[in-house]
C-alpha positions as CSV (number, residue, x, y, z in Angstrom):
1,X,-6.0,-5.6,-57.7
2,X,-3.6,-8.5,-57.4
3,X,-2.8,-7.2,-53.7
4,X,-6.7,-7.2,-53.1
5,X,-6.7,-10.7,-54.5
6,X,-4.1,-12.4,-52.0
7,X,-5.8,-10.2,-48.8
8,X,-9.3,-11.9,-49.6
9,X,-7.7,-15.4,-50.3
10,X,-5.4,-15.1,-46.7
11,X,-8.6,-14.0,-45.3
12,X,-10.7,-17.2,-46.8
13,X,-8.0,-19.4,-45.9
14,X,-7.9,-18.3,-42.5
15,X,-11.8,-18.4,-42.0
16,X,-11.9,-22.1,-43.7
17,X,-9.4,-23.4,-41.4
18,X,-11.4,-22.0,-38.2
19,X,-14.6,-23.3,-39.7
20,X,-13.1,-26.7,-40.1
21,X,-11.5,-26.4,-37.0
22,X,-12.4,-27.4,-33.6
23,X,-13.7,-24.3,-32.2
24,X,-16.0,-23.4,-34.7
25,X,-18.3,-26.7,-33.1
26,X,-18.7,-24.6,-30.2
27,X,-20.1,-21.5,-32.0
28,X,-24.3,-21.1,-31.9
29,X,-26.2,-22.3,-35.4
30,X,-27.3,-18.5,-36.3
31,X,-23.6,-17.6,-36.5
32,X,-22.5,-21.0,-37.9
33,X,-24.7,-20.2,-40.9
34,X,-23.8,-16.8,-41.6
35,X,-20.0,-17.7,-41.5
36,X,-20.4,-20.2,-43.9
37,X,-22.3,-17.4,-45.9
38,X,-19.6,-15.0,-45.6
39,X,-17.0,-17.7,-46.9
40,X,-19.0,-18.3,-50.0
41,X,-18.7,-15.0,-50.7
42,X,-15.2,-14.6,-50.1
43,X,-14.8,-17.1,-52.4
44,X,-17.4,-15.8,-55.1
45,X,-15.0,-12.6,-55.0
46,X,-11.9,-14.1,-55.2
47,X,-13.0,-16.2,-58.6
48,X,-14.4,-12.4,-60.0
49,X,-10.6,-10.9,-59.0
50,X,-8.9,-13.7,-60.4
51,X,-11.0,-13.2,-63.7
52,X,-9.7,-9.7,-63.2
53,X,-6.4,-10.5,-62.9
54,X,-6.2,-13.0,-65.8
55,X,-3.8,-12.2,-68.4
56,X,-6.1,-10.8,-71.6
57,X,-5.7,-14.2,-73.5
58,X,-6.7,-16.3,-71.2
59,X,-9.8,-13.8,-71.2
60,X,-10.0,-14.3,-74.5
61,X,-10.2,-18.3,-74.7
62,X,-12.5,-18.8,-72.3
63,X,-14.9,-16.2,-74.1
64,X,-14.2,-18.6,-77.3
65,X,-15.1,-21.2,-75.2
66,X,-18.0,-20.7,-73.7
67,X,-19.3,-19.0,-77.1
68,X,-18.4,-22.4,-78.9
69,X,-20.9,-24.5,-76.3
């Protein structure tokens, strides 16, 4: 899963850097908005895989945590 992890982030990296990038002024609204889409999905999944990847007591904590609030 770790290898699954870094080929998403690469990935997100890249496509933030093109959408903050020059070229990404010259691509049409429609395709503007679904880019932007697919990076906040990217992302969504890269926060679930690095939940998965946690070590178990960090798992544990946060569960403490959030059961404490």
């Amino acid at each position: 899963m770790l290898g699954e992890f870094n080929e998403v982030n690469e990935r997100a990296v890249k496509l933030r850097d093109f959408i903050l990038g020059d070229k990404f002024k010259e691509v049409d609204n429609l395709n503007k908005d679904l880019l932007v889409a697919q990076l906040k999905a990217m992302e969504a999944y890269i926060s679930v895989l690095s939940i998965l990847n946690a070590p178990k007591d960090e798992i544990s904590e946060a569960q403490v945590v959030k059961e404490g609030e």
